[in-house]
N, C-alpha and C positions, 0 to 999 in steps of 0.2 A: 504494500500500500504506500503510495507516495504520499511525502509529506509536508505540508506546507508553514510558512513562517514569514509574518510581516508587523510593521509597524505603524500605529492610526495614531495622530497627535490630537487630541482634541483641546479645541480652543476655542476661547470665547469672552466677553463680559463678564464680571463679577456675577455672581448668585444663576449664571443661565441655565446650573443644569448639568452642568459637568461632570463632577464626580457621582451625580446620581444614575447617570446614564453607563459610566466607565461599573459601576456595583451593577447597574440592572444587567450590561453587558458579559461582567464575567460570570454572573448568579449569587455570587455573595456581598459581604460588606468589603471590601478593601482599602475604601477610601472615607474618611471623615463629611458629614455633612450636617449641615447646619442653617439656617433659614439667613443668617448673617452671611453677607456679602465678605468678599477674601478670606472664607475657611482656611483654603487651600494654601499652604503657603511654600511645598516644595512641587519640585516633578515627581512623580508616584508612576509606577507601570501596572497595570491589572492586566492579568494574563486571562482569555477568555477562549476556550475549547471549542470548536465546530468540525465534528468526527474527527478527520485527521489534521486538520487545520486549525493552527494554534495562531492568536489575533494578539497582541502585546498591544492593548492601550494604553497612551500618554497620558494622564490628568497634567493639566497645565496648571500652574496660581492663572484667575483673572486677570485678564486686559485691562489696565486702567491707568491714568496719568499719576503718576510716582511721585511721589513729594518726599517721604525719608526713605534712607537708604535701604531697610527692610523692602518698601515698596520696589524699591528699584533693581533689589536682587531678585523676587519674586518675576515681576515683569521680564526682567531678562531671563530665568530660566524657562520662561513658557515659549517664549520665541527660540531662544538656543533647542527646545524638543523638536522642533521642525525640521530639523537638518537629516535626521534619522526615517522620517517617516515615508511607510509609500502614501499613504493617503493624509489627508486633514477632515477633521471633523468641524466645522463650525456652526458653536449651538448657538443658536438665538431663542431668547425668552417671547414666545410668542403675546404671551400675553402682558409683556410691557410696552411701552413705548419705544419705540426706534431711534436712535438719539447719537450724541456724539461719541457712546460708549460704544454701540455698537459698530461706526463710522472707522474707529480706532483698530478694528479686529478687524473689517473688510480691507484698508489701509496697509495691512500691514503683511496680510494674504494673500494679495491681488498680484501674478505675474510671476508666482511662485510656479515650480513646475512639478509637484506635488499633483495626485488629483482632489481636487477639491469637493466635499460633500455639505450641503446646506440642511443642517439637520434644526428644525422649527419645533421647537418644544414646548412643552403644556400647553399640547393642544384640547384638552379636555378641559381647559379653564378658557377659551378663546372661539369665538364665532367663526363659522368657517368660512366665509364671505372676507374675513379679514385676515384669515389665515392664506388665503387667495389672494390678497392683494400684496400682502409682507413677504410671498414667494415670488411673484411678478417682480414688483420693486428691487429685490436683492440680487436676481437675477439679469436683471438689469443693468445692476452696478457690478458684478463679478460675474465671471464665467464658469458657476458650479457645472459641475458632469451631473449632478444629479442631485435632487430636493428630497427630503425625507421629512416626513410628518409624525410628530410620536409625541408620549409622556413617558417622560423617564423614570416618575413617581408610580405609574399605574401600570406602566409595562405595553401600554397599547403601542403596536408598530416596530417594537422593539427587535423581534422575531426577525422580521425584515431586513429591516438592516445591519444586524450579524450574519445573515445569510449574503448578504450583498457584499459587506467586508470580506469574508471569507474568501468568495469568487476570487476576491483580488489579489490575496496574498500569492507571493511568489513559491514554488517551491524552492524545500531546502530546508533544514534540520531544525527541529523545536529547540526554543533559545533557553527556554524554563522546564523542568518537569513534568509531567502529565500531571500530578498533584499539588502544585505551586501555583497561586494565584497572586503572587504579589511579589516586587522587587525589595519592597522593604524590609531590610533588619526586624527584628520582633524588639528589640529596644528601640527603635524610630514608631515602631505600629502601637506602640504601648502609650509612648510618650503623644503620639493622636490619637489615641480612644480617652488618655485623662482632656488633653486639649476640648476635645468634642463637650466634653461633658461642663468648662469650664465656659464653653460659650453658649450650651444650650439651659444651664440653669441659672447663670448670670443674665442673661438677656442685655438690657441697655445699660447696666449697672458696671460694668468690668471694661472698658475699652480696648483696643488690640495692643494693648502695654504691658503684654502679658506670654509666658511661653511657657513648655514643658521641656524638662531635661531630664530624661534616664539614668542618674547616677551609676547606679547598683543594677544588675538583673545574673540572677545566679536559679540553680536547681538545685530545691533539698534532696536529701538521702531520699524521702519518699516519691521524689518525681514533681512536688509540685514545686511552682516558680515564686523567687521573693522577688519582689522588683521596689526599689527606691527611685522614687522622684522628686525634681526641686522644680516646683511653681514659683518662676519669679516672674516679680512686678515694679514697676518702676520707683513707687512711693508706698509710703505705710498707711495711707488709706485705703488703697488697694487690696495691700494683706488684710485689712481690717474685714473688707467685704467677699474675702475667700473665708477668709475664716470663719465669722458669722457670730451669730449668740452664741456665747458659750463652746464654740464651735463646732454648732452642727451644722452649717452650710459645708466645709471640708469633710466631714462625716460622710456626707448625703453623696456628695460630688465621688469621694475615693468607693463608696459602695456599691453605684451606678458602673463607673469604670473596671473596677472588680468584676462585676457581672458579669459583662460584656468580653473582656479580657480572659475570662475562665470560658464561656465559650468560646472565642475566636480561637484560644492557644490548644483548646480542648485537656484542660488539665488545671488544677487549683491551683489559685493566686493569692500570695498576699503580698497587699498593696500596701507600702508605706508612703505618705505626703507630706511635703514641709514646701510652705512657702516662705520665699525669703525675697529681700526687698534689691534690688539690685538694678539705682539709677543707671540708663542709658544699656541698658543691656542692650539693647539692638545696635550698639558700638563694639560689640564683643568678636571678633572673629571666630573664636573657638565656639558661639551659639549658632554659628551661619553653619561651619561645620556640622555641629550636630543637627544642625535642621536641612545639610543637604543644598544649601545653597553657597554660589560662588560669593564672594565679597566683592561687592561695584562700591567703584569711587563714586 
């Protein structure tokens, strides 16, 4: 049986969709999501199975005009994934408006020699007359090979175009193992399933002044896993608002990512959590490191 192997970068605007499509694609979680615009803050690979045809998805960080340097390594590593790819994914939020964010991503795509895919998401939140018209118009301004209509949340259309990605892939030797779904280290995966949880139970309250670091992750005699982590934050009111009354908001947060963490690794976890206060961390080279991104001037 021949076997095939290729590489899909997907790119887009902040919140379009991304990583939910790259999890709907490979069938499990792989990647961090969160209703919060710039989840994503490195390149992530989800490996995604069609018979003999193995699909390597990119998750990119969001497209967006850069202001600190965090920004602007995030921005540069989504664009550095296209160099690799046979195809491009570009998601757009159907049901937002069209704007100078998504201007930014057609920009920056356009003339590439990549083939290019206009994938139109939450289309199950979006009227189909306008869904018609936001694939006319896009198509208009770039030269997609092909449009694709889906919800990445509900899985409608999905089917589709894994089938279609597939087709494309080149032959030639799977890059990951038949049961590998993910390029990341399990201390990189660890330190985004506490991250997730830091932005899903925080809401508007925690700004992105905020990171996880895997200190420690080791295996007891019995098999299951310790893993230490340092939440830091810029200032002490920060920590204040991890921490909580008496500190059960850290409680709540390390028992959530626990959870999660003993499924994903399939094997018990215990989770230790310290935040610590640590001005201008996103100056720190050694944190770019550990988050996988290159250091821009």
């Amino acid at each position: 049986m021949t076997h095939r192997c290729g590489f899909v970068a997907v790119v887009g605007a902040p919140n379009a969709g991304k990583s939910t499509i790259v999890n709907a694609l490979v069938g499990q979680k792989v990647a961090i999501v969160s209703p919060k615009a710039q989840t994503t803050r490195t390149r992530l690979m989800g490996v995604a199975m069609d018979g003999e045809t193995q699909i390597v998805l990119i998750d990119t960080p969001g497209i967006f005009a850069p202001t600190r340097r965090l920004d602007r390594a995030m921005v540069a590593a989504a664009w550095n994934s296209l160099d690799q790819a046979e195809a491009i994914l570009v998601m757009i939020d159907a049901a937002a408006k069209l704007g100078e964010r998504a201007e930014r991503v057609l920009q920056g795509i356009e003339g590439r020699p990549e083939k290019k895919f206009l994938v139109l998401n939450k289309v199950d939140l979006t009227k189909k007359d306008k869904l018609l018209t936001i694939a006319t118009q896009l198509n208009e301004r770039v030269a997609f090979d092909e449009t694709f209509f889906i919800s990445a949340s509900t899985g409608d259309g999905v089917p589709e175009l894994k089938a279609h990605l597939a087709k494309l892939m080149p032959e030639g030797h799977w890059h990951f193992p038949e049961d590998e779904v993910s390029d990341a280290p399990e201390r990189m995966l660890a330190a985004e399933i506490t991250r997730e949880q830091l932005y899903r139970q925080l809401h508007e309250e925690l700004p992105y002044q905020s990171t996880v670091e895997t200190e420690k992750f080791t295996t007891r005699p019995d098999g299951s896993a310790e893993i230490h982590q340092q939440i830091l934050v810029a200032r002490d009111n920060q920590r204040a608002i991890i921490l909580g009354h008496k500190g059960e908001r850290i409680k709540e947060i390390g028992s959530k990512a626990r959870a999660e963490l003993t499924e994903l690794l399939g094997r018990k976890v215990h989770l230790f959590l310290h935040v610590k206060v640590k001005a201008n961390w996103d100056e720190d080279r050694g944190v770019y490191r550990d988050m996988g991104l290159d250091w821009v001037d």
